[in-house]
Structures are given as structure tokens and as C-alpha cells.
C-alpha positions in Angstrom: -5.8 27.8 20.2 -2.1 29.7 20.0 -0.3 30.7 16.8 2.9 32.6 16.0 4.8 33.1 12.6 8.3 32.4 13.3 11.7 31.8 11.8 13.2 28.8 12.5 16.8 27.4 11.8 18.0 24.2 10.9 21.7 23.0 10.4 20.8 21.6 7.0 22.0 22.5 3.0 20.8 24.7 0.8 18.7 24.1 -2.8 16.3 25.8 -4.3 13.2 24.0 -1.8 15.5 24.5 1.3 16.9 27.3 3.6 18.8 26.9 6.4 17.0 30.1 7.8 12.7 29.7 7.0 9.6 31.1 8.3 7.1 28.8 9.7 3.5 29.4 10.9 2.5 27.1 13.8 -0.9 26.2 15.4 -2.2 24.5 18.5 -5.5 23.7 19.3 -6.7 22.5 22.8 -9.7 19.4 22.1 -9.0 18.8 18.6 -7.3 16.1 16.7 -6.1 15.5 13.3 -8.7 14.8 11.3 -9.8 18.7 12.4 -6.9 19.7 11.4 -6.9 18.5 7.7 -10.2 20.5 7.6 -8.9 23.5 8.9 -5.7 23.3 6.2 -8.1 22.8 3.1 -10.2 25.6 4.0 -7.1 28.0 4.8 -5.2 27.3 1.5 -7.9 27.3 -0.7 -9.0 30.9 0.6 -5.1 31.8 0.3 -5.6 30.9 -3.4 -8.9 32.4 -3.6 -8.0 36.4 -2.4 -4.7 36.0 -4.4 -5.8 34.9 -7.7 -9.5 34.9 -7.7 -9.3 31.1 -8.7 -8.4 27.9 -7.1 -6.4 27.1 -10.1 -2.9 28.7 -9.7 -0.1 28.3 -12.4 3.3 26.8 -11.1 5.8 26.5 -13.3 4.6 23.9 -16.3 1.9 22.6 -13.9 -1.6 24.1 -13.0 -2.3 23.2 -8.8 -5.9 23.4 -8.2 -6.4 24.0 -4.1 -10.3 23.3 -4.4 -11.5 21.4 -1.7 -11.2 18.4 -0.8 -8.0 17.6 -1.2 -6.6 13.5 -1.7 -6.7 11.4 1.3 -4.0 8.5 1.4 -2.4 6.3 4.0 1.4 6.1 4.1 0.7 2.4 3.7 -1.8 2.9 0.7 0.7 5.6 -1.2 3.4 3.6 -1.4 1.2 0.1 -2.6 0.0 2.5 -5.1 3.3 4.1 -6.3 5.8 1.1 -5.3 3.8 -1.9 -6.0 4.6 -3.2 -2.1 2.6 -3.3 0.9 4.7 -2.3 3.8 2.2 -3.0 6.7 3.3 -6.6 7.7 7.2 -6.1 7.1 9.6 -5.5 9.9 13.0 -3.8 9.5 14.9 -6.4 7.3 12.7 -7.0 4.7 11.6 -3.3 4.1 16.0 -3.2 3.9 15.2 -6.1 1.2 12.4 -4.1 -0.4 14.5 -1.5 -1.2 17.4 -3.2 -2.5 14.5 -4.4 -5.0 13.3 -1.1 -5.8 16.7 0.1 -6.3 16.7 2.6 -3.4 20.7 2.9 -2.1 20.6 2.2 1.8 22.9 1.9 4.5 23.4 0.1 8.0 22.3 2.7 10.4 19.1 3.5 8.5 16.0 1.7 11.1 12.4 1.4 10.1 10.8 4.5 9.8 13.8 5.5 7.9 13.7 2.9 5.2 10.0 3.8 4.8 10.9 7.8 4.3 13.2 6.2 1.5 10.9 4.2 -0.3 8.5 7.2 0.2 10.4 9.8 -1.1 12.1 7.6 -4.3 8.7 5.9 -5.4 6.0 7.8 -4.4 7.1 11.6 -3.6 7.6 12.6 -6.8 3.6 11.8 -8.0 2.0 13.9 -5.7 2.0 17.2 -7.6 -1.7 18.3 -6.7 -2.4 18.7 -3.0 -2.3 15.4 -1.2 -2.5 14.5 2.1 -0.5 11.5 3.2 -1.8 10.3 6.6 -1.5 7.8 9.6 2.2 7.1 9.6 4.1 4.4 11.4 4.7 5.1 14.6 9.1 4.2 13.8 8.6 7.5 12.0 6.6 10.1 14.1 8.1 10.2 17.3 6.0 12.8 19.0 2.8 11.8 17.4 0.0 9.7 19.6 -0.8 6.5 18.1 -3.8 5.9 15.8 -7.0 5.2 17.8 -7.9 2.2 15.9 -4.8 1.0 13.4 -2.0 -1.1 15.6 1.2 0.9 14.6 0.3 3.7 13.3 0.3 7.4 14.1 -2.5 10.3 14.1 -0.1 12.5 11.6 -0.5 13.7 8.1 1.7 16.0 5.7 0.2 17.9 2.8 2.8 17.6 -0.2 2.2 19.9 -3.1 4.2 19.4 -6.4 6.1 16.5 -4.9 7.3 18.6 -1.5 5.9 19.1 1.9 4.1 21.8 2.3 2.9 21.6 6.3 3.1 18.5 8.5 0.7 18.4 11.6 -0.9 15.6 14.1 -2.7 15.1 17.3 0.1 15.9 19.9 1.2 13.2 22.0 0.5 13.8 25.7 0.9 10.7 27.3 4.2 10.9 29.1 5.0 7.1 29.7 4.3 6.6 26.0 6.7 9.4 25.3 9.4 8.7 27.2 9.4 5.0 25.4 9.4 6.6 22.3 12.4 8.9 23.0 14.4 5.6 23.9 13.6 4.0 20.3 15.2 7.3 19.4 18.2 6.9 21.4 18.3 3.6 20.7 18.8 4.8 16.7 20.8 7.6 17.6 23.5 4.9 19.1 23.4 2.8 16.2 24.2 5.9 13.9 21.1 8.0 12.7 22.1 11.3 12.8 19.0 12.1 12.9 17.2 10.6 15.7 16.0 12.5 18.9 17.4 12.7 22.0 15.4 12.1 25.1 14.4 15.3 26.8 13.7 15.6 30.5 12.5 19.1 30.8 9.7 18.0 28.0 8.5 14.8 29.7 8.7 16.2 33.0 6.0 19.0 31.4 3.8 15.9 30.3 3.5 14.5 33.5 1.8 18.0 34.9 -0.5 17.4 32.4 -1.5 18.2 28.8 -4.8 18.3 26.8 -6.0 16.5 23.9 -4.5 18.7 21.0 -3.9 19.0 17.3 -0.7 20.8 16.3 0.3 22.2 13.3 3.8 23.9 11.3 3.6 25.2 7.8 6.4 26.8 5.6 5.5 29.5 4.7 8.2 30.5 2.1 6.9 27.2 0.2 3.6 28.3 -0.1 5.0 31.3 -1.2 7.0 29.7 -3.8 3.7 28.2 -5.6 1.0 31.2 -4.6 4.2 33.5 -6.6 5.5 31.0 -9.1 8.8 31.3 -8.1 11.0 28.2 -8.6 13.8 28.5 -5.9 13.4 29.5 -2.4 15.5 32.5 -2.6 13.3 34.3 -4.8 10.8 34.6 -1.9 13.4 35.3 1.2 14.0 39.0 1.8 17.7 38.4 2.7 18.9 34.4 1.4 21.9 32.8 2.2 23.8 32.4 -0.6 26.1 29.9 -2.0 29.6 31.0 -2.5 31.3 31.6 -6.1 32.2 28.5 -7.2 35.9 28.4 -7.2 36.3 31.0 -4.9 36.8 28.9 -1.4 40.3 28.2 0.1 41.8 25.6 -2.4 38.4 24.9 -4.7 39.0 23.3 -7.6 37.4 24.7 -10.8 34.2 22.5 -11.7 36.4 21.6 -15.0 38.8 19.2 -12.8 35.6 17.0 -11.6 33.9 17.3 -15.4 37.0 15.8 -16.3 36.5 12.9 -14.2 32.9 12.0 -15.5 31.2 13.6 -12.9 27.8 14.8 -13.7 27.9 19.0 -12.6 25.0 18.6 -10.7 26.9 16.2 -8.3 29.8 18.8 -8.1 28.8 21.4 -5.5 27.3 18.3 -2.8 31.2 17.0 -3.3 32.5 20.5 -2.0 30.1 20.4 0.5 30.8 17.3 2.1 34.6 18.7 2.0 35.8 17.2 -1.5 37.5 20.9 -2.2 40.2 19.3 -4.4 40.5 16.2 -6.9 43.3 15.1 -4.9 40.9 14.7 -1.7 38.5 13.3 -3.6 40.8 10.3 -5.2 41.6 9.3 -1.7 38.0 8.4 -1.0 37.0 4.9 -0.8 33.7 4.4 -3.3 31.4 2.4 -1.3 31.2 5.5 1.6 32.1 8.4 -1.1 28.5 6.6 -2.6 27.1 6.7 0.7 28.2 10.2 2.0 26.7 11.4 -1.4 22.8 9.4 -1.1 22.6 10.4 1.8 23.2 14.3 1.5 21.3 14.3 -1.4 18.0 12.2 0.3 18.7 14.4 3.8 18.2 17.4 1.7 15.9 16.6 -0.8 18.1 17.5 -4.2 15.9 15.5 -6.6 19.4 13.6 -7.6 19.3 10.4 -9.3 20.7 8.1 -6.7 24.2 6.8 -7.5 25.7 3.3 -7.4 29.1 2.6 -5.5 30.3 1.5 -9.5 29.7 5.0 -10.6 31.3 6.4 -8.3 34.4 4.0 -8.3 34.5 4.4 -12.1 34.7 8.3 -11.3 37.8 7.6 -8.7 40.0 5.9 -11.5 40.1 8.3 -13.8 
């Protein structure tokens, strides 16, 4: 096997569980799958635990997080019958769109699959998982580089380990058949044309490297500064970078309103700094938003970047406009 600690960069916004800048330890192993893996991960955080504390009980904020082995198995599928009360396995794209008008869960039009799964996931079930969990053999809509479960029809070999309600490492048995990749890059396209800023693009340099040849392999990426965060007891992310990017003063951007112009408007302060960031700098800019896409603009930053915000209805938000 190969492994490197690296930083890594992402085009994302910052809170107090994300960095735009983060350090990432990465594995690969040649002949091994994912089930190995999950093995490999118990055993390496529980000794983490083990030669920091003495214990594998370790204090995090109001909750105690016990790392002894095992850790919780479930399904994608499973997690969400348990937490969400629906079974997801026999619905197709429309009525997991329905599901989550049911649920409550804001959606929008260029959302496919995999991606109203993630939001069901992350609304309904997410926020339960506070001891380490492992949530395992996701659709295939949602793992693009993953190689399909060897016995479940539409599922993939992957599983994340989440650890008081956020992903702590996310690993599967590598895809390396080529013809299967390159199909799954086109469902990617595919989204990416219909809107999901999110979806891959397909890349010629990595499928031309399939088709020499790859072997069986397990892979592996674990953030580091998160683990950090729990194995320290440090609530936000910038209490564990060396240098953090910071926020800027609020009020002190060219032409920022002061947060008492939005307060004034019934807008909730946490809501405040995601306005400015989507480019709401003034109250004037922001009354000439329409509130079905202000609503929009505003779920979705918060669900791309994991806030923790309640979600917020396009009455809310026009109720915000007319004052």
C-alpha cells in the first residue's frame, strides 16, 4: 500500500467543520476491499484514542465518544428507514423528489438521485450519528468512482465513518473497470448539463490510465483536522489549523451593511454572513431578490457547506423582503 498526508484545497465556505485549505491522510491498498478497510479504520482510531487519553472514552464538548471497537454498521438504505421512516430502495428520482417534499426537506430542479438521497441523509438521519458509525454500500447515483456492490443491484462498495453527526473519513473499493467508469462519468455529465454544480466531468487522462490496467484496491481519505477537533475538544476548525483563513470583520467589506440593517428586517443573525457571501453586501441588493431563488441560493449554501441551519421556506424569506 501507498500513503501521504497532504493538504488539499477546495473552493468551498468556511464554518467552524470546514476549511477551504485541510489536511487529509490518504491510503491505498493493492488486493483489498472495503470491508478491510472498515477494519483497518476501527483499529487505527481506537489506538489514536488509546496513546492520547489512555481511554477509548474521549470527552467532546457535552458528549462522551467512545472509539472501542466495533464500531455501528448501517446501510445507506437502512439509516435512513431508521431515521426517516422511508425505504428508499425501490424509488426512482421523482418520488424520492416527493419524499422529500414530505419530510420537509427544500429541493430544487437540478438536484438528481443521489442528490436527493445526500438530502434526506443529511436532514433526517446525520444529525443521530454522534458515536462512530459507519454508513455503508451507497447508491451507485451517489459514488461515482466507487465499483458496484458484489451482490446488492445498485449499490456501491463505499462507506463513511461519521462521528458526532459529521464525516470523519470516507473510503471504498476503487473502481478499476474502465468501461464502467467511463458510463459513470456520462451520468455525471449528464447532471452537470442539467445544473449540479457539483457533478464530475469526464476525464480522459484517468480512463485512459484504467485501460493499462489497475488492481483490485481499497482506498481511503481521512481529515485529519476533524479528528483533531474531537481527540482536542476543540469546537471549530480553526482552533486546530496552524494558520486559518479567517472571515473578514463584519462590516468591514466594500459597501457591507452593518448586521443591524438585516436584524431589522427579521432576519435570524445566523442567516446574515451566508447573505454577504452569496453577494447580498447591502439591503438594497438584497430587496431586489426574488424569494423563491433568494430561498434557494440560501438551502443550498447552507446544505453544500454543512452549516447546521434550519432550512428556510420561500414565505420566510418573502416575509423578510417586504419589510
Amino acid at each position: 500500500g501507498v500513503y501521504e498526508f497532504s493538504k488539499d484545497f477546495r473552493n468551498e465556505g468556511m464554518d467552524r467543520n470546514h476549511n477551504p485549505e485541510f489536511t487529509v491522510m490518504e491510503i491505498y491498498i493493492a488486493y483489498k476491499d472495503y470491508l478491510w478497510m472498515m477494519d483497518f479504520v476501527e483499529e487505527m482510531i481506537e489506538k489514536v484514542a488509546l496513546d492520547l487519553h489512555g481511554s477509548t472514552r474521549v470527552t467532546y464538548g457535552d458528549h462522551i465518544i467512545d472509539f472501542k471497537r466495533p464500531f455501528a454498521r448501517l446501510t445507506m438504505a437502512g439509516s435512513i428507514k431508521q431515521f426517516a421512516g422511508i425505504d428508499i430502495t425501490p424509488m426512482d428520482e421523482d418520488q424520492l423528489r416527493a419524499s422529500c417534499r414530505q419530510l420537509g426537506i427544500e429541493t430544487d430542479t437540478t438536484m438528481g438521485k443521489g442528490k436527493l438521497i445526500d438530502m434526506i441523509f443529511g436532514e433526517k438521519v446525520e444529525p443521530n450519528l454522534v458515536q462512530p458509525t459507519f454508513i455503508m454500500d451507497y447508491p451507485v447515483e451517489m459514488s461515482p468512482l466507487c465499483k458496484k456492490h458484489r451482490s446488492e443491484p445498485g449499490l456501491t462498495e463505499r462507506f463513511e465513518l461519521i462521528v458526532n453527526s459529521k464525516e470523519l473519513c470516507n473510503a471504498y473499493s476503487e473502481l478499476n473497470d474502465p468501461i464502467d467508469q467511463r458510463e459513470r462519468f456520462q451520468e455525471q455529465l449528464r447532471l452537470s448539463e442539467k445544473g449540479d454544480n457539483e457533478a464530475m466531468f469526464i476525464d480522459q487522462d484517468f480512463l485512459r490510465a484504467l485501460e493499462y490496467g489497475m488492481p483490485p484496491a481499497s482506498g481511503l481519505g481521512v481529515g485529519i483536522d476533524r479528528l483533531a477537533m474531537i481527540m482536542t475538544n476543540q469546537p471549530s476548525i480553526q482552533d486546530v489549523l496552524f494558520f486559518p483563513q479567517m472571515k473578514p470583520e463584519q462590516g468591514q467589506g466594500s459597501g457591507d451593511e452593518t448586521p443591524e440593517k438585516y436584524l431589522e428586517m427579521g432576519i435570524p443573525e445566523a442567516w446574515i454572513g451566508v447573505m454577504k457571501k452569496l453577494g447580498y453586501t447591502s439591503v438594497d441588493k438584497l430587496k431586489e431578490a426574488k424569494a423563491g431563488k433568494l430561498s434557494n441560493d440560501l438551502n443550498g449554501y447552507n446544505k453544500k457547506n454543512k452549516l447546521g441551519l434550519k432550512g428556510l421556506s420561500p414565505q420566510e424569506v418573502e416575509e423578510w423582503l417586504r419589510r
